[in-house]
N, C-alpha and C positions, 0 to 999 in steps of 0.2 A: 218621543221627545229626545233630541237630542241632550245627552251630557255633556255639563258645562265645563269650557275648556279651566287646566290645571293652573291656580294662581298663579303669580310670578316668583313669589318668593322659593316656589316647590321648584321653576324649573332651574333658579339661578341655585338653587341644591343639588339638582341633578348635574349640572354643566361642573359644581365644586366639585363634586363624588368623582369625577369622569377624569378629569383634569389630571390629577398628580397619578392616576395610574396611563394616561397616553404619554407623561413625563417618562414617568419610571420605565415604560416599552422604547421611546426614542433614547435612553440615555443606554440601555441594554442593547440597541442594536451599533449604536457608536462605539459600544465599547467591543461588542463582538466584533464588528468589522474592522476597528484599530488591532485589535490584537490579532487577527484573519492575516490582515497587510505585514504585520509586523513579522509574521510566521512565515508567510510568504516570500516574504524580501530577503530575509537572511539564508532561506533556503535557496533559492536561489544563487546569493551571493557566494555560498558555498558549490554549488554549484559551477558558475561559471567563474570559479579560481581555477587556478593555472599555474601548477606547483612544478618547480625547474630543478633538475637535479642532476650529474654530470660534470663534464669538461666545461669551460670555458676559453680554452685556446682555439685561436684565428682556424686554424685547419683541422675541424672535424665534422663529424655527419651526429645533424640536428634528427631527431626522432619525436614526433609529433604525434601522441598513444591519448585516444580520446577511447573511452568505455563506454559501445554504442548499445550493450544491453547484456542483460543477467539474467542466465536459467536457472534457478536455482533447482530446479529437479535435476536438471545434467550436471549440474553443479558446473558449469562455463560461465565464463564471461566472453564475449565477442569484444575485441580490440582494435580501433581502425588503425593504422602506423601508417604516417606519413613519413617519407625520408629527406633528406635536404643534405647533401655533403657543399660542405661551406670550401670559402679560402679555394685553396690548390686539390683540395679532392674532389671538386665540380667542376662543371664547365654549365654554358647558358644558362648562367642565375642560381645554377645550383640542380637545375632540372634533372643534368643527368652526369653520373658520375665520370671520373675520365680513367680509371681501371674498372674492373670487375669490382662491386660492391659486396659483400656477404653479412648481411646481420645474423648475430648467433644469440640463440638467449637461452632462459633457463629451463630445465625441466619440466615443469608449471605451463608453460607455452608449446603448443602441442606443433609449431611448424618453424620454422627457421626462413629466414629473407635472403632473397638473391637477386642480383642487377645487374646485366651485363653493361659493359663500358659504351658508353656515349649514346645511349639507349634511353628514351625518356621513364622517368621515375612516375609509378601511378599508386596511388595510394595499395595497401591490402589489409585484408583484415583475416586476422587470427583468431585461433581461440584459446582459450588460458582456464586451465583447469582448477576448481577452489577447493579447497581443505578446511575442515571441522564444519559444525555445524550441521543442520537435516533442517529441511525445509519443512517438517513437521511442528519443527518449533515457530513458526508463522505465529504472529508478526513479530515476533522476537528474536528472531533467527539470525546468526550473523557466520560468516566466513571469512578466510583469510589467503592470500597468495600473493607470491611474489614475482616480478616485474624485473627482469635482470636482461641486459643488454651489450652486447660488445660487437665491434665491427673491424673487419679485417678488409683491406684493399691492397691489390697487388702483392700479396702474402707476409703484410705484416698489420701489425694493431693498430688503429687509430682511431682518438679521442670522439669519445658518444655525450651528448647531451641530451635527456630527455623530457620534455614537456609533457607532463601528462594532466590531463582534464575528465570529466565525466558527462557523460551524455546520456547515463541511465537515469530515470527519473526516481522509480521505485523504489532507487539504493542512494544511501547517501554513504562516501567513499571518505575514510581517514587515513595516511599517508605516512609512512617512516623512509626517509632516504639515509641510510649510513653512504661516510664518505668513500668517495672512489672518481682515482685518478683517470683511470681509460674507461670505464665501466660505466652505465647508469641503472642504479637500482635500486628499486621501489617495494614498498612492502604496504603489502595493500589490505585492509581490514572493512569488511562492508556490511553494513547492517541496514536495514528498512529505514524510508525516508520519515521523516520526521512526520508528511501529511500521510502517507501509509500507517503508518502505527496509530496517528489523533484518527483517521476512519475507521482502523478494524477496532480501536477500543469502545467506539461511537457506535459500531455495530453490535456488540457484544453487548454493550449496557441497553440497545433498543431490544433485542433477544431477551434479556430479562425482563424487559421491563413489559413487555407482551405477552410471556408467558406468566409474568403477576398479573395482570390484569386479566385472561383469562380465566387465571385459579380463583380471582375474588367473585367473576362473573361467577362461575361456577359452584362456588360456596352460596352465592345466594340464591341462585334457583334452585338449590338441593335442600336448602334448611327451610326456604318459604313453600315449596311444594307446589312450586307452577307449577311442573307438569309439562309435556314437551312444547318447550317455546321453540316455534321454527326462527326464526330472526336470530336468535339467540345463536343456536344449532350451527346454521347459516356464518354466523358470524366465527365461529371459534373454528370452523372446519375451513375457511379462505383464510382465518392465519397461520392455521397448519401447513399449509401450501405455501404459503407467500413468504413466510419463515426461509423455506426453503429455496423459494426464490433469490429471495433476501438475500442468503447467505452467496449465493452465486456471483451476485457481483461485486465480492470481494476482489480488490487488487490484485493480481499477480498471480491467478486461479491458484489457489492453496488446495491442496489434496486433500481428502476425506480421512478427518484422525487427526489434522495438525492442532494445534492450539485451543485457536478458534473455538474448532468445534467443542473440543472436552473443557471446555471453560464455560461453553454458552449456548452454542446451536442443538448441541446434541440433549442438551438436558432443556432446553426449552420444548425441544421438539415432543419431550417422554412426556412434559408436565401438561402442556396441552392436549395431545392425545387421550393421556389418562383422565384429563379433566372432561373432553369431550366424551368420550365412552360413561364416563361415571353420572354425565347428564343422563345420556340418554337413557342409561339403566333406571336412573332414579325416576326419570320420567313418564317411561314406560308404566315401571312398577303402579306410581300415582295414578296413571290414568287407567289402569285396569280396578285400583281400590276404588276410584272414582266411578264404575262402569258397574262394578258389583253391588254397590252403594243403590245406584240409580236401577237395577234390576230386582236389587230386596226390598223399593220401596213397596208399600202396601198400592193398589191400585182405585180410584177412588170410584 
């Protein structure tokens, strides 16, 4: 015989029960995805500024310095320079100089620019060497260098302006220009981008929070005395693995040792292990007292 269906008033209690917790889920995903955008948008916006610093008289060479990416193991930045001699030091638009062009820059900058006269200008990129900091300190990690620029044509000085921008994603770049008349230069401080640091922090609280779970798992089939639960086994030994997985698809491949790890991976890694080993033992153990149990019974 069938069971008769649930009054009404039970199911208009179920539908109330249900209600303010699908609220409280849609009001947490608007609020996560507002502040997602909000995060987004400003990085970005920093991002795509476009900070000027140099001459501004009618006849000089415009320097156009985008940051197309960061080693931080080599500790380099790769720099694309675009060149532009304005007014009376170009000809066709600027395209290409009308003496000999020489950019010279700083220390920091591991190559020096050269253009012969009436020769078209094509973009090049360099590389620029960073100071302080070790990429061990991932995602915290930050570096410093300088951006210094002067240009000489037909063997005298004249006036550099440089626009510099950033095109690396995984850094986000802060900016000191002290003044200078013929010169433009940049003092460059970089540290991890703002979505870099909210993911490796995101990964490190999930490392923890799977190596608790593990240890609780653990605590309970040692003090109830299952005995070896394969599921169980199964289960803690794919997030031994996957952990390490895990860790892998960290941003910007972080070397084995940097932060990260001594704050999170490496000691989840020992708590889980430990906790899987100390199953098995315990389980083992049980099932042999279980086996002896079952061999000293009397036989009937």
């Amino acid at each position: 015989m069938a069971p008769p269906p649930p009054a009404p008033s039970l199911r208009r209690r179920g539908r109330a029960s249900v209600l303010p917790a699908l609220v409280a889920i849609a009001v947490l995903i608007v609020v996560a995805v507002s502040v997602g955008s909000w995060v987004q948008y400003t990085e970005r916006q920093t991002n795509d500024t476009v900070r000027t610093v140099g001459s501004t008289a009618a006849d000089r060479v415009d320097v156009e310095a985008t940051v197309q990416g960061v080693d931080a193991a080599a500790r380099e930045l790769v720099l694309r320079m675009r060149v532009t001699p304005r007014g009376t030091l170009g000809e066709e638009g600027g395209s290409a100089p009308v003496a000999d062009l020489s950019l010279q820059t700083s220390v920091a900058t591991l190559s020096d620019l050269t253009f012969p006269a009436h020769e078209r200008i094509t973009p090049k990129d360099v590389q620029i060497a960073l100071t302080g900091g070790s990429i061990s300190d991932y995602p915290f990690d930050t570096y410093e260098t300088d951006i210094e620029v002067w240009a000489t044509q037909g063997g005298r000085q004249v006036p550099v302006r440089m626009l510099f921008s950033n095109n690396a994603t995984l850094f986000s770049i802060s900016t000191t220009s002290p003044a200078s008349a013929q010169e433009a230069v940049v003092r460059l401080r970089l540290s991890r981008s703002g979505s870099l640091l909210v993911f490796a922090v995101f990964m490190m609280v999930v490392m923890w929070a799977l190596a608790a779970s593990v240890l609780l798992g653990a605590w309970y089939l040692t003090t109830r005395g299952e005995g070896l639960v394969w599921p169980a086994l199964a289960w803690m030994a794919a997030t031994l693995f996957a952990l390490a997985a895990f860790r892998n698809t960290a941003p910007g491949s972080p070397p084995i040792g940097c932060v990260l790890d001594w704050f999170a991976f490496l000691w989840a890694e020992t708590v889980i292990a430990l906790c899987l080993i100390t199953v098995v033992l315990t389980g083992v153990r049980s099932a042999l007292r279980a086996a002896l149990r079952t061999d000293d019974a009397p036989s009937t």
